[in-house]
Structures are given as C-alpha cells and as structure tokens.
C-alpha positions as CSV (number, residue, x, y, z in Angstrom):
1,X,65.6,19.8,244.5
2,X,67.9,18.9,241.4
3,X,64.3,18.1,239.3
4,X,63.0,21.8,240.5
5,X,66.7,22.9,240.0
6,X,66.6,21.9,236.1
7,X,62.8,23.1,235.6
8,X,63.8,26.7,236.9
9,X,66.7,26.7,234.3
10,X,64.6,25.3,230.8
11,X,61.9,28.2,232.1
12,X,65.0,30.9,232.5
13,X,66.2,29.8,229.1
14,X,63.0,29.6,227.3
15,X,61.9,33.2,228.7
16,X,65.2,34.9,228.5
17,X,66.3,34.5,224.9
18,X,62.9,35.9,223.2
19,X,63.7,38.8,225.6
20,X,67.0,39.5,224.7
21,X,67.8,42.6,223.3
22,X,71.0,44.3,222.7
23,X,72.0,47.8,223.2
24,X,74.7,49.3,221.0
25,X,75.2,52.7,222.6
26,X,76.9,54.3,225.4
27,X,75.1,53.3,228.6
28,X,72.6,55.7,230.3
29,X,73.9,57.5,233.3
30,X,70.3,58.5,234.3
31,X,67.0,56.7,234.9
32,X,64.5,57.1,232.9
33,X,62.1,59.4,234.8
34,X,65.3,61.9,235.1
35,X,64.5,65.3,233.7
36,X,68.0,64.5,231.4
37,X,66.5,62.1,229.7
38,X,62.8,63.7,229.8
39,X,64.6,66.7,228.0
40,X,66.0,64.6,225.2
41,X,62.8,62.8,224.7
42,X,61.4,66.2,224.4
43,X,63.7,67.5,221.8
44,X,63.5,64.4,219.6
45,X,60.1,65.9,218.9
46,X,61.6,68.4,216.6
47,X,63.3,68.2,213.9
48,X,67.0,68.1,213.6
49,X,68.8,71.8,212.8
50,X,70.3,69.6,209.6
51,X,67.0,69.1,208.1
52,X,64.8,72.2,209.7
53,X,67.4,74.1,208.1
54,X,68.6,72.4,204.6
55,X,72.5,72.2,203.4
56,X,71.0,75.1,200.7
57,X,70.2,77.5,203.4
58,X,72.4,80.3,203.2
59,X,72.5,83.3,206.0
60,X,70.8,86.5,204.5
61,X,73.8,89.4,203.3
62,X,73.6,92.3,204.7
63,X,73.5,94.2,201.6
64,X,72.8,93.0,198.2
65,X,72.8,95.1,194.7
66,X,69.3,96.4,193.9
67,X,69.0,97.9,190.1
68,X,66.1,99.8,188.8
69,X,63.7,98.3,186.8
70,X,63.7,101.0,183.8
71,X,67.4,100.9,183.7
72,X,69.0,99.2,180.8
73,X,71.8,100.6,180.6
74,X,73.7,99.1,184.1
75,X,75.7,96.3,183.5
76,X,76.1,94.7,186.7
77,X,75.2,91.2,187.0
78,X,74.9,90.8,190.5
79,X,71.4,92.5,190.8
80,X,69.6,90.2,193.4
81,X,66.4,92.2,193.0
82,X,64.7,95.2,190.1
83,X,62.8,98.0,191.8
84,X,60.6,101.0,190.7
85,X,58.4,103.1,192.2
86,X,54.6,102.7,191.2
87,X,51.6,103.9,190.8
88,X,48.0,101.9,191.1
89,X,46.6,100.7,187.8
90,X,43.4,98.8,187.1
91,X,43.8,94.8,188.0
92,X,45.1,92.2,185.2
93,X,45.3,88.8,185.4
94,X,48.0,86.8,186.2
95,X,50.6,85.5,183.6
96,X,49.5,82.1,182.5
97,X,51.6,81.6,178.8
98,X,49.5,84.0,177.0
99,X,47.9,87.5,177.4
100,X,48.1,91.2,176.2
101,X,51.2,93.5,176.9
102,X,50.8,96.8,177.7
103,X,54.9,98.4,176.4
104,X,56.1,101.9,176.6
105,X,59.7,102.7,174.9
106,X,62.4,105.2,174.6
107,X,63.6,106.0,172.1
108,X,68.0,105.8,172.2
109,X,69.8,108.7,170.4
110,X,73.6,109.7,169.3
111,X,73.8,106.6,167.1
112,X,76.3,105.8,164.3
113,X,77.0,103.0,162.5
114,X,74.5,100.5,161.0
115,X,73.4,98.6,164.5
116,X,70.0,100.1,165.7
117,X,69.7,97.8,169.0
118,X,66.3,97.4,170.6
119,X,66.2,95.5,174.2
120,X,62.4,94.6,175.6
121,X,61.9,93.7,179.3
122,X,59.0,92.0,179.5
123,X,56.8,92.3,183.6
124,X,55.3,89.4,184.5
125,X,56.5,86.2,182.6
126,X,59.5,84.3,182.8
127,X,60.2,82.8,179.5
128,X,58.3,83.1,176.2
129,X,58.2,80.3,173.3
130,X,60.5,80.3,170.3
131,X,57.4,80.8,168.2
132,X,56.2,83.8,170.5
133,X,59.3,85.5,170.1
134,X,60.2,85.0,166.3
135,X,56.6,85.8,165.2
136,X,54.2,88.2,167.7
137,X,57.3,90.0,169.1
138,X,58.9,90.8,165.8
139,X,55.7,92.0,164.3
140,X,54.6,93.9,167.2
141,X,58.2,95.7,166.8
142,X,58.0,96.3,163.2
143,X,54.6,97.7,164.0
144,X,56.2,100.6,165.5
145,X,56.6,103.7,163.0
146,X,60.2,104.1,163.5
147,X,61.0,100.2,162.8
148,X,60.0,101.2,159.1
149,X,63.3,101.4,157.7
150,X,65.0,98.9,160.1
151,X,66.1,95.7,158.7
152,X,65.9,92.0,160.8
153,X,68.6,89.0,159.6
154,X,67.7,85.6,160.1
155,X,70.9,85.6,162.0
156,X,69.6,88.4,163.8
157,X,66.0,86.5,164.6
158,X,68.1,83.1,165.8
159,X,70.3,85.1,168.2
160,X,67.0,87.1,169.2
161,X,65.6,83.5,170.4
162,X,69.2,82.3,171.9
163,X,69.9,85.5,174.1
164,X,66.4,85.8,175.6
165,X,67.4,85.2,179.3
166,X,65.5,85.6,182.9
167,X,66.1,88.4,184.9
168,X,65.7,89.4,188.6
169,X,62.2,89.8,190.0
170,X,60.9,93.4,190.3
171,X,59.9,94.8,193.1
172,X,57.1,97.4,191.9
173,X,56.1,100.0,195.2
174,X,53.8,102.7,195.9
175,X,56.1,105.1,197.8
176,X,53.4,106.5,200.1
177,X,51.8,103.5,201.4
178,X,54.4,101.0,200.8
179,X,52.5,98.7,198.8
180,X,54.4,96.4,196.9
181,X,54.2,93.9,193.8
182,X,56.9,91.2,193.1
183,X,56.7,90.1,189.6
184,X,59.1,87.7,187.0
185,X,61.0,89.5,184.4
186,X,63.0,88.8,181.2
187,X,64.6,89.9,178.9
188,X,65.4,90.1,174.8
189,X,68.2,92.1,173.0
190,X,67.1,92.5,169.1
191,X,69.9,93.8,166.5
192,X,68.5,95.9,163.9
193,X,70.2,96.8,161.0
194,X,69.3,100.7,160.1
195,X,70.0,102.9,157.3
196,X,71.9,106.4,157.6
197,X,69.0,108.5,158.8
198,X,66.8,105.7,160.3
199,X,66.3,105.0,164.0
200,X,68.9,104.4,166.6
201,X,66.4,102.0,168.7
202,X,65.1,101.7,171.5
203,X,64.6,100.6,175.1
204,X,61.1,98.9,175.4
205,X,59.2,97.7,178.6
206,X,55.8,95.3,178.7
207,X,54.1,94.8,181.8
208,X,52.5,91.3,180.8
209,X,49.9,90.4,183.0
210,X,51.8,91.0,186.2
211,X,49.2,89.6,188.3
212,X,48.7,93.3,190.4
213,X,47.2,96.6,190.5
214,X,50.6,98.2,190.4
215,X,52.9,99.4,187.5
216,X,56.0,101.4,187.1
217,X,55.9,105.0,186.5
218,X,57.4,105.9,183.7
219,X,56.1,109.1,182.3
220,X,59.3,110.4,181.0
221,X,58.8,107.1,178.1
222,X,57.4,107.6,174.9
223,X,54.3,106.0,173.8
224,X,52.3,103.4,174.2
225,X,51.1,99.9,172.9
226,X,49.8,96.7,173.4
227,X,51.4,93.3,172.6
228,X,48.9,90.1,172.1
229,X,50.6,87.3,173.0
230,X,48.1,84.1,172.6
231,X,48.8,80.6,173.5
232,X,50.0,78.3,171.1
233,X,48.5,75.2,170.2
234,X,51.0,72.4,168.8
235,X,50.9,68.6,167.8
236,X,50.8,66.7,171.1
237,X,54.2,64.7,171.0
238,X,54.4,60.8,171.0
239,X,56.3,60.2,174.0
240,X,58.2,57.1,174.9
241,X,58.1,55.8,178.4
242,X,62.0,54.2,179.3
243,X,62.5,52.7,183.1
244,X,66.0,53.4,185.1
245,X,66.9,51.7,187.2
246,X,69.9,53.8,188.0
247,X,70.1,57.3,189.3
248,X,66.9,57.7,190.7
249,X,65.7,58.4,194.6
250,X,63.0,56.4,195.6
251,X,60.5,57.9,198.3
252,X,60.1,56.5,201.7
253,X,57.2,56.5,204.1
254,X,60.0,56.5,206.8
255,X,60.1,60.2,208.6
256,X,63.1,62.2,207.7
257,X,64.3,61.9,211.5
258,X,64.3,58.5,211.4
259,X,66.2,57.6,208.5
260,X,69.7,55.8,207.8
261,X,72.5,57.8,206.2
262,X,75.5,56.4,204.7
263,X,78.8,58.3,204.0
264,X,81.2,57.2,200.9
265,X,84.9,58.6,201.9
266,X,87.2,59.4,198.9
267,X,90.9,59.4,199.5
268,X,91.6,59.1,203.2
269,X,92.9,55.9,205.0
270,X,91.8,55.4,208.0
271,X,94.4,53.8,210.9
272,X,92.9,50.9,211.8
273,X,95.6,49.1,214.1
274,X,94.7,49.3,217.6
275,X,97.7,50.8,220.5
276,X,98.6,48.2,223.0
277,X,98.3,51.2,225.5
278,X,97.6,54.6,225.5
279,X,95.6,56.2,222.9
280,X,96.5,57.2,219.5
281,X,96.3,61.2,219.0
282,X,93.2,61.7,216.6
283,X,95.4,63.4,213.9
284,X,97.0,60.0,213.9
285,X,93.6,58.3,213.4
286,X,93.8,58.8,209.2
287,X,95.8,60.3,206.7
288,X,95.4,61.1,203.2
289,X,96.5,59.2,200.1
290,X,99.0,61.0,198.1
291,X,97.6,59.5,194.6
292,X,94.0,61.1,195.4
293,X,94.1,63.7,192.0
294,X,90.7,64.7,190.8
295,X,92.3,67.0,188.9
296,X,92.4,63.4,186.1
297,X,89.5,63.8,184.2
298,X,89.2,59.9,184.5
299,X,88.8,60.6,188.6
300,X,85.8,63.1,188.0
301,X,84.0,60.9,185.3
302,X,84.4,58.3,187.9
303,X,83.5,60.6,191.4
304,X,80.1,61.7,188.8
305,X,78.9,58.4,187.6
306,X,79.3,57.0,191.6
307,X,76.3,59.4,192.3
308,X,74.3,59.7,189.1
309,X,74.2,56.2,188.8
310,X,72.8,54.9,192.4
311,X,70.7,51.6,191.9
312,X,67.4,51.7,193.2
313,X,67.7,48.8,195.5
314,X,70.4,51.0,197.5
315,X,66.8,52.6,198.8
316,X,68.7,56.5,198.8
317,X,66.0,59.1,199.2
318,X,68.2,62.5,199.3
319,X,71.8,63.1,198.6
320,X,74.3,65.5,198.7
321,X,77.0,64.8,196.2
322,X,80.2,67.7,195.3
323,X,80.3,66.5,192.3
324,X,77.2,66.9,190.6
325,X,76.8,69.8,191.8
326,X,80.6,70.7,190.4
327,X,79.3,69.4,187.2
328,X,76.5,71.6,187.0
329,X,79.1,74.7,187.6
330,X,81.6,74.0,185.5
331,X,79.1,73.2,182.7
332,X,77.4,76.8,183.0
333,X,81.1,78.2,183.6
334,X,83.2,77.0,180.7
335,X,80.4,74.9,179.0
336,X,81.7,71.5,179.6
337,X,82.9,68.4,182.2
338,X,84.9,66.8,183.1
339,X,87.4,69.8,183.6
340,X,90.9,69.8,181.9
341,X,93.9,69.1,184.3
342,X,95.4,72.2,183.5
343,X,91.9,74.5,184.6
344,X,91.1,72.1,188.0
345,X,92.7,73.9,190.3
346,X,91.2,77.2,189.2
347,X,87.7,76.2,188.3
348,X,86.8,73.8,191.9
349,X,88.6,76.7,193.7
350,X,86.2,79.2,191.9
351,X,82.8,76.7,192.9
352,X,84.5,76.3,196.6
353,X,84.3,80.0,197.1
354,X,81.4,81.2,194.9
355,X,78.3,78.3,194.8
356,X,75.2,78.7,196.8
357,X,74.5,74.9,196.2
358,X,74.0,72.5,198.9
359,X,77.8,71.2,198.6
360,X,79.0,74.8,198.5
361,X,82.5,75.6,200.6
362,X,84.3,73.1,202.3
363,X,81.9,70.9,203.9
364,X,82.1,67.8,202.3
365,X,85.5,68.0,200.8
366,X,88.9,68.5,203.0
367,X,91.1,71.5,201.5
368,X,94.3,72.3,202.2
369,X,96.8,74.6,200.5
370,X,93.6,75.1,197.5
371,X,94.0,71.1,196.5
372,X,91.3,68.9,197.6
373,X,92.8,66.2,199.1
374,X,89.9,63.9,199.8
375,X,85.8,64.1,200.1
376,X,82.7,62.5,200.9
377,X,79.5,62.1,199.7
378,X,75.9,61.7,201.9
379,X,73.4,59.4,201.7
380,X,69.9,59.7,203.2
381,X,68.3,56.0,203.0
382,X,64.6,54.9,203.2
383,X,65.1,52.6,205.8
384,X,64.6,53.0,209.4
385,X,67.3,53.3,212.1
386,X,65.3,50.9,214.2
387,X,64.8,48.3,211.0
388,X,65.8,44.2,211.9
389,X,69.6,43.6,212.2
390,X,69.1,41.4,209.1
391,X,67.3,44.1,207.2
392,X,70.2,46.9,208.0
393,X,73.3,44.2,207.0
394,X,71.4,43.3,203.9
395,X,71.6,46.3,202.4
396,X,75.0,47.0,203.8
397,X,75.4,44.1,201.5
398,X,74.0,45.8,198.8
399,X,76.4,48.7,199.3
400,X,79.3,47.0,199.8
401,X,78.6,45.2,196.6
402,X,78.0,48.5,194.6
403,X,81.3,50.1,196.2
404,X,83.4,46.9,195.0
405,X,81.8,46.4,190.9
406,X,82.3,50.7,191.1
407,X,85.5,51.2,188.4
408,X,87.6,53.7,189.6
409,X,90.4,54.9,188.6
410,X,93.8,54.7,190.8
411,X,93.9,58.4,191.3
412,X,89.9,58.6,192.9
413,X,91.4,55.7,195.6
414,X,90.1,55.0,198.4
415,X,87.4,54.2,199.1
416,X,85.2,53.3,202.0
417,X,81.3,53.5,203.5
418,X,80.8,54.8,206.8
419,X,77.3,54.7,209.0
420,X,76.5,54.8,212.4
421,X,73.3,52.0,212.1
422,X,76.1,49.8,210.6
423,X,78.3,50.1,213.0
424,X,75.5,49.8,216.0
425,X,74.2,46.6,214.1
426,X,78.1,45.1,213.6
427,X,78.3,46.1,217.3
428,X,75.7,44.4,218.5
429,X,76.5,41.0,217.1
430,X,79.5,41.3,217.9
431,X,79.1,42.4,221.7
432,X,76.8,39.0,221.7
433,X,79.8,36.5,219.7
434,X,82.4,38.6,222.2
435,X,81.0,38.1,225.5
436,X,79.5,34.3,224.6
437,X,83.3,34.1,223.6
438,X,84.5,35.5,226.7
439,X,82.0,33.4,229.0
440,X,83.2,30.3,227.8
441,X,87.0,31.0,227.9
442,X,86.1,31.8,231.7
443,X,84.5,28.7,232.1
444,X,87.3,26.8,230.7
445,X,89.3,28.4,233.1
446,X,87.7,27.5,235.4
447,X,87.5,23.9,234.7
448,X,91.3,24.2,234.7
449,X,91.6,25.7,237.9
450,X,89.3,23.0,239.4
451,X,91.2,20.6,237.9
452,X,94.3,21.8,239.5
453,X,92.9,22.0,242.9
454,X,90.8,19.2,243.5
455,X,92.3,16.9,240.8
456,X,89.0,15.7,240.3
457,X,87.3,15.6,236.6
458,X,83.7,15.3,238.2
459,X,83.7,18.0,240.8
460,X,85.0,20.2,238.1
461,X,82.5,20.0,235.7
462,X,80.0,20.0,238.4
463,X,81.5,23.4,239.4
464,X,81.2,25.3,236.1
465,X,77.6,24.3,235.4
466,X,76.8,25.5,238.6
467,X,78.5,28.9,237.3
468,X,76.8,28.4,234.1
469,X,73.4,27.9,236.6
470,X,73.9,31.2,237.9
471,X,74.6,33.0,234.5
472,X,71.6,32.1,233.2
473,X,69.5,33.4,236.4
474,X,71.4,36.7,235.7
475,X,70.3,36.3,232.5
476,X,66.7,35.7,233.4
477,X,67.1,38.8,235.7
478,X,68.2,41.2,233.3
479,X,66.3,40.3,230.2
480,X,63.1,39.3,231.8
481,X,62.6,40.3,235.1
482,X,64.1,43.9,234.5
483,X,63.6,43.9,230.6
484,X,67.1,45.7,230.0
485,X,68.8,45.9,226.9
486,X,72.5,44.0,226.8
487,X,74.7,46.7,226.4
488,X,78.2,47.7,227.7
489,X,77.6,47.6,231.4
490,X,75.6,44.2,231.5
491,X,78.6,42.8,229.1
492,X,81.3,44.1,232.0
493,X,78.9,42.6,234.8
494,X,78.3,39.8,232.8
495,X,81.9,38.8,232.9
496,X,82.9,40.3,236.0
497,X,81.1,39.2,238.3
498,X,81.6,35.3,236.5
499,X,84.1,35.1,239.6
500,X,81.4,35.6,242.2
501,X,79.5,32.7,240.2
502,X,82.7,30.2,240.8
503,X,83.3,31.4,244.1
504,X,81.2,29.8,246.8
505,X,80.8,26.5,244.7
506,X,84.2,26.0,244.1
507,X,84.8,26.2,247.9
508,X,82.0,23.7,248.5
509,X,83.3,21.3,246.0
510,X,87.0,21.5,247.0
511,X,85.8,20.7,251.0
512,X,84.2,18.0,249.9
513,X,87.1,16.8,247.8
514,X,89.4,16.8,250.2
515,X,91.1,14.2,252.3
516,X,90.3,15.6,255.6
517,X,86.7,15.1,254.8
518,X,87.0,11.2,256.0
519,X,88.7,11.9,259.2
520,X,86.7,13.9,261.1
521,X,84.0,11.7,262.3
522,X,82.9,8.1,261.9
523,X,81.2,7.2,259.3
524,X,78.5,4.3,261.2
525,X,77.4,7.7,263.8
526,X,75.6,9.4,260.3
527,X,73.0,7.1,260.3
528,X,73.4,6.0,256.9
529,X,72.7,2.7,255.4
530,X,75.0,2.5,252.6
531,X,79.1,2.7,252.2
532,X,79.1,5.4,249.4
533,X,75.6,7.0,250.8
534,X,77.0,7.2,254.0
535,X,80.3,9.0,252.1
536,X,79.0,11.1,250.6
537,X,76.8,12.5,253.6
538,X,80.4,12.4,255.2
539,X,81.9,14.5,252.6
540,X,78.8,17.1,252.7
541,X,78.9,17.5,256.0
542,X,82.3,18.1,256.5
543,X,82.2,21.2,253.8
544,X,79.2,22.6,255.1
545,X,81.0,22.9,258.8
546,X,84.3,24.2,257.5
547,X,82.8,26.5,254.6
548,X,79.3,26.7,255.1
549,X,79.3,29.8,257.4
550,X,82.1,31.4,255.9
551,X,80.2,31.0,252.2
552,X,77.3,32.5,253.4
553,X,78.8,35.0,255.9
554,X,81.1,36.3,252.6
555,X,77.3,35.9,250.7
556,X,75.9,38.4,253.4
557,X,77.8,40.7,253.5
558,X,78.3,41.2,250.0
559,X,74.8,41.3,249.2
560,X,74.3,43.4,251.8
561,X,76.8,46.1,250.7
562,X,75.4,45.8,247.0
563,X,72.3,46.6,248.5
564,X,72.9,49.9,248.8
565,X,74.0,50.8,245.3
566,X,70.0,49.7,244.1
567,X,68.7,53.0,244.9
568,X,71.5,55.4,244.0
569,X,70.2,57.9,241.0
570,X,72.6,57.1,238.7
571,X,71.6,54.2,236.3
572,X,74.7,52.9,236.5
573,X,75.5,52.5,240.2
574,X,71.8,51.0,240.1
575,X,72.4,48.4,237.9
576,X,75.4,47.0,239.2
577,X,74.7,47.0,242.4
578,X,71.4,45.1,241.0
579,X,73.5,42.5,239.5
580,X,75.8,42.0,242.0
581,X,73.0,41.3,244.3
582,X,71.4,38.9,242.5
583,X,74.7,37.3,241.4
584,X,75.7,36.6,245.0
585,X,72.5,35.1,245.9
586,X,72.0,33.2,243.3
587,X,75.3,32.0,244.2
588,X,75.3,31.3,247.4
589,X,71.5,29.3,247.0
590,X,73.1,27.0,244.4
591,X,76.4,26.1,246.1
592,X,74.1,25.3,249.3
593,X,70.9,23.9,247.9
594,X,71.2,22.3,243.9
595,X,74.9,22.0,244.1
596,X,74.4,20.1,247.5
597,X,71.4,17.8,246.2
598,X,73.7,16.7,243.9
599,X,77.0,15.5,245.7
600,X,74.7,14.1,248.3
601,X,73.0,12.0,245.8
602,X,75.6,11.3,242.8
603,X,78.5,12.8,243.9
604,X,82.2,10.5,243.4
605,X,82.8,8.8,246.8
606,X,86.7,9.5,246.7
607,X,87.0,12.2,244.0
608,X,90.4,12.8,242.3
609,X,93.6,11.6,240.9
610,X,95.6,11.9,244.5
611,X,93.1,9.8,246.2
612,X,92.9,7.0,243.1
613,X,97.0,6.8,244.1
614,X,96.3,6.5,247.4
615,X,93.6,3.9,247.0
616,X,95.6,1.7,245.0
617,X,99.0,2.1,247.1
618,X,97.0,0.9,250.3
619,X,95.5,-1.9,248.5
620,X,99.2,-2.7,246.9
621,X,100.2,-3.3,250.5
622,X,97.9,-5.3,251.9
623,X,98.4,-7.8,249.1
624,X,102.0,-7.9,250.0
625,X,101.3,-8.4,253.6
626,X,99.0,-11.1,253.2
C-alpha cells in the first residue's frame, strides 16, 4: 500500500505541474455552455466600439456653413463645404499635377488707390508648385488684356507663392437631377500694382481637370481662357537614408483586439495603503499633486519628448498622446511651442474646447476650474494579451526602465504605468507565491498543533504529509482531471478546505498516540509475533474502533452533502462542491488506508514526550525496588 501510495503521488506531481495554469480574472459564475458566456464569445467576434469607431470620430453637426463657390467676397472661415449649381460639360480628366485650365473672370470695379487685387480659385487641384505659380500663372494673368498696365513686385510674386492655401471641397450639382461632383479647390490672392486709369482686378475661376462632366454656371462672368499647366521635370534629389531608433511605431501582425495597452499617468498619486477594515471611498483612492504645472515650458518639452521619442523595443503600434497633438495646435495657432507661461492657460483651454484631434476635450487629461491638473497618455503594444508571463514582464522591464532614465522636470511629477496584462501577469505569480505561502504556514500549524496534542515529533510529521498527500490529489484533480485554470476560487478551496485534509488523520494519529491505546486488550490475543509489531497492531486497532466509524461516518456525510452542489448551474457552487468532494475522500482513504500502512508498519511503539516520562519513571522504580 505505502509503495502504490508513493507511485500515485510522483504520477500526480509529474502530471499536475505541466497542467497548471493560472487564472487572473474574476471567476466565472456560469458554465461554459451558458448562453452568458455563449453571448460574450459571440461579441468578441466584433470589434471593440473603441477601435470600430476611432478616438478621431466626431458625431456629424447638425448644421455646418456652406459658401458658394463663385463667392469671393465672404469672409467666413468656417465653410465646411463650396457649392454651385451646374450644368453638364464634356468629360476631362482627372487632376494628376498637370493639365489645361479652363478660367472665367470678373472683372472688380469702384477701385482707388494703386492696389489692383486679382484672387484665382483654381477646381480640381489641391496645391500647385512654386514654379507653377511664379511662372505659368503669372504669364497666363498678364496674358489678359487688362493686366497690360498692371505692374507685379518680386515682393508681390513671393507673397503670391506664400499665401496660396487649400480651400473647402466644392460640391458642383445639377439642380434637376441632383447629380453632383466633389472636387479639391485652392486658392491664390495676387497684388497688382495699377496706374490711375488701369484695371481694378479681378476675380478669376479655373476648373482644372476636375475629374467630371460637371461645371459651375457662371454666365454672368466675363470671358474665357485656358491655363496650361505642364508637369515639371527637376533634378532627382540625392537622398540620405538615417535610421531612428526613437519615435517610430512598429507594425504588428497581432490583431488590433488582441493587443496590450499601457497607460503613463502624469500627476496623480495613487493611495496605495490598504484599510484594515472597511473600504476606502474611491475619491480617496488618489489625489493630485499640487506641483503638477505644465504651464513651465520645461514640463511640456518634457510631457512632448516622452511620446515623440518612444524606443522601438517598447513594441508601441498606435498612440494617443495630448501633447503632440497640443504641439501641433499651438504651432499653427501662435506659430511656436512650448507655450509661454503667461498664454498656457488660454491657449490649452482654446485646444480643449476647439480640436477635432484624437485627444480633443477632456478625455485624457483631468480638468478642473480650466487648469489641468493631471493626464495620461495610451499606448497600443504589439504584443499579445495571451503572450508568456516572461514575454509580458520583460517588456514591463523595458518600460519601467524607459519611465526611470525619462528626465522630468519637478513640475511634470508623477509618474507611473498602468496596464491590465501587467497586473493579470503580477497577479498570477503572485496568487501562485501567496497561496504556496499560505499552504505551508497551514502546514506548520499544523505540525504545531500536532505537536501540542500528541507530543509526539513522528506522528506529527506523519500527519501533515498526509495533508500534503491529499493537496496534491486536489491538485491532480483540478489541473488534470478537470483541466481548470488556478484562479480565485481554487486559491479559497485550496486553503480552505486544508482543514478537511488534517481532519480525519489527525484523529487517527492522536488515537493511536494515546495512552488508552495499551489498555484495552491484551497484547498476546492479536496474534502477533513481535513486541513492537504486536504494538503497533495494538495501537491501530484501538483508533480504528474509537474513531474509525466516526471518521468515515463524518466522511459520508460530508461527501454526500457536497454532492449535491456538483450539478448546480452556477460554476461556482459546481466547483466547490467538486472540491469538497474530492477533498473528503481523498481524506478519509488516506487516514484509513496509506496513513494506516504506515503506523502498522513503522510507526513509534510509544509515541511522545508524556509517555518517554512515564517510561523512564517506571523503570526509575523498579531499580530502586530491587
């Protein structure tokens, strides 16, 4: 029986580790065939609302500023869209860098002053080359009989080139059947210099290749010309190939779903004491650090170069940083960055409320009273959630290592990384170190309370690795027989039900430790041929009469009752009651079968400290006698 006994264990031990796995998350309530976790499975087929629709997205206004696209003289910069009506033309191809214009102008009048302005929308492309403008734009306007007497500066040509800019699409339609083109459109504003009775300027439109069969109507314009615009051929540029290593996303083969993200947390320190009882309230949880000022330019050069300057071996795929997009802003808005003390408060207040980027409002930043008080940034890595415990905390490493050579200035403090893989990987080996931990405190206990009881080194240690027997068959049970995962509840049964484990050996052990075990019957009726042979047969007996049937009438019943939870629909109940069972028979078999093997065969003849005292008292008086 013990031989058998020892082979079971080396096959529970060599079949349970490879098979353990550990669960990090909050136990499942249903099994697996329920149609709650059926409907989860089906969702994770889509993807998430956070990538389906992007941080960008933006929900459509309800009314947006339309200007007309032969209208020049409207001033309003928040046109979202040009429209005119149309009419259909014969087809020309699409804008490619080059082509012919058709323009049509009209003419401006009620002029004084030297300045003869001319502004020409062009249909169709977006930008033009420097050399396009400054040479096959200025001639085709000096081409025009009126441009005779009109003089062009140099400083005139230069801020020609400098103050071409994009403007909103047009939106050509044909009123009666709702046809509709959508073409590019930009625009140049050329000063003129005129003499007293020259021209006042003009208003000019080319329709470039727009790509359609549609055109504005604009029969009330004077008349008409073409424009060649041809491409440009130029000196192919020696270019010089430089590798960063800093800055840069790398792409993944990992789908988007399935990918790590990391958040960096500026100024806010988290509570990280733990309540003896009760909970904390959660506005107690963290607080902010009065020193956090972005409004140092030192703090924003520092908050910028944290996410422009990402090493490649961080693996980041996507991010969402404030401040580069703040940087951007403020660049276009008042032309540089970082931003002066003295303009902070008004120029983040002004991106808060008006940016359509994909940090825009106050997502990723915590406001109050119009000061930021503290932010985070979002990291998207290319590495899987389900990636190797040593593959997640090695680049944890990696991170940890970039947040601590990061210089920062006092006033972008603190600082910390926060991810939910990290903290299910730091769980898990922790849940494992805690609950071996826990285990063996239980089994020194044990051992103490053993000790106290029967007195008796041997029959103590005997006891716990019986318990240690039966943890490993629960072991075997869950990991291999079952194939669960090690999470919360198997931890709680784990060490719970450790007591059911001592239980029914410790009864059998402290029976046969004890003094009454020699008195009952005589030792020469047990048919044993040997002194400490027939003892220990002696002992045995006497604690499988006094305990036996209470041990596995307590067994029964127990079993019996846990029974019952097995096939209850909530995972839960199921797996405890599971447990339970097998704990208690487990139990109960070793204390009566391995565990009785033993004491029968090397158990101590006349176990503990009392009986030692005893022994030697008796033996102190019959020397005296004699």
């Amino acid at each position: 029986i013990l031989f058998l006994t020892i082979v079971f264990m080396v096959i529970c031990v060599s079949l349970a580790l490879p098979a353990l796995t550990v669960g990090t998350g909050m136990p499942d309530v249903f099994p697996d065939q329920h149609n709650q976790n059926t409907g989860v499975e089906v969702l994770a087929q889509f993807e998430p609302v956070s990538i389906a629709f992007t941080t960008s997205r933006q929900d459509p206004p309800r009314e947006v500023l339309v200007c007309q696209g032969a209208d020049f003289a409207s001033t309003a910069t928040s046109c979202v869209m040009q429209w005119c009506e149309a009419r259909y033309v014969s087809d020309e191809p699409t804008w490619e860098g080059n082509g012919t214009c058709t323009c049509k102008r009209r003419m401006t009048t009620g002029c004084s002053g030297s300045a003869a302005p001319v502004r020409v929308r062009f249909v169709g492309p977006s930008s033009l080359t420097d050399l396009q403008l400054s040479l096959h734009v200025v001639n085709h306007l000096f081409a025009w009989p009126d441009a005779a007497s009109l003089d062009l500066s140099v400083e005139a040509r230069r801020d020609m080139i400098e103050g071409a800019r994009t403007k909103p699409q047009l939106l050509q339609q044909v009123w009666d059947t709702g046809e509709t083109s959508l073409s590019n459109t930009m625009e140049i504003s050329v000063g003129f210099t005129r003499q007293e009775t020259s021209s006042c300027g003009w208003d000019e439109i080319c329709f470039c290749g727009n790509g359609g069969t549609l055109q504005c109507i604009l029969d009330t314009w004077d008349g008409t010309s073409t424009l060649d615009l041809p491409a440009l051929r130029r000196l192919q540029a020696t270019t010089v190939t430089t590798t960063r290593t800093t800055g840069m996303l790398t792409s993944s083969t990992v789908p988007i779903s399935k990918r790590t993200k990391v958040r960096a947390v500026f100024g806010i320190y988290p509570e990280t004491t733990v309540m003896l009882l009760g909970e904390r309230p959660p506005e107690d949880t963290w607080s902010y650090n009065p020193g956090f000022d972005l409004s140092d330019p030192w703090a924003q050069r520092a908050m910028y170069q944290f996410c422009s300057e990402i090493p490649l071996h961080l693996m980041v795929t996507r991010k969402w940083c404030w401040f580069e997009d703040f940087r951007e802003f403020s660049k276009i808005y008042q032309g540089r960055f970082p931003v002066k003390a003295v303009d902070w408060a008004v120029v983040s207040k002004l991106y808060v409320d008006t940016s359509t980027k994909g940090t825009r409002g106050t997502k990723y930043i915590w406001l109050e009273e119009d000061v930021v008080k503290g932010m985070y940034v979002s990291f998207e890595l290319g590495i899987s959630r389900d990636a190797s415990n040593e593959e997640v905390l090695d680049l944890k490493e990696k991170w940890d290592k970039y947040g601590r050579n990061w210089k920062k200035p006092d006033t972008a403090s603190p600082y910390f990384l926060v991810s939910d893989e990290w903290v299910a990987v730091e769980s898990a080996s922790r849940l494992i170190t805690s609950t071996a931990s826990s285990l063996a405190i239980l089994c020194v206990l044990a051992l103490a309370c053993m000790l106290i009881f029967t007195h008796s080194c041997i029959l103590s240690v005997v006891v716990v690795v019986s318990t240690v027997m039966v943890i490993i068959v629960l072991s075997f049970f869950i990991t291999v027989v079952m194939g669960w995962e090690v999470g919360l509840i198997e931890v709680i049964a784990f060490i719970y039900f450790i007591g059911y484990a001592v239980d029914y050996s410790l009864h059998m052990v402290y029976k046969y430790g004890s003094n009454d075990a020699l008195t009952e019957d005589d030792q020469t009726d047990l048919g044993a041929g040997r002194e400490k042979a027939s003892l220990r047969l002696q002992r045995m007996s006497f604690a499988l009469k006094t305990m036996g049937g209470a041990t596995v009438g307590s067994a029964i019943t127990t079993a019996g009752s846990s029974l019952f939870l097995v096939f209850c629909t909530l995972t839960i109940f199921a797996k405890l009651g599971a447990m339970c069972f097998t704990v208690t028979m487990a139990s109960i078999l070793f204390a009566l079968c391995p565990l009785g093997a033993y004491l029968m065969t090397l158990g101590p003849v006349r176990p503990g400290l009392c009986n030692r005292c005893y022994n030697q008292s008796a033996q102190l008086l019959d020397d005296r006698r004699e």
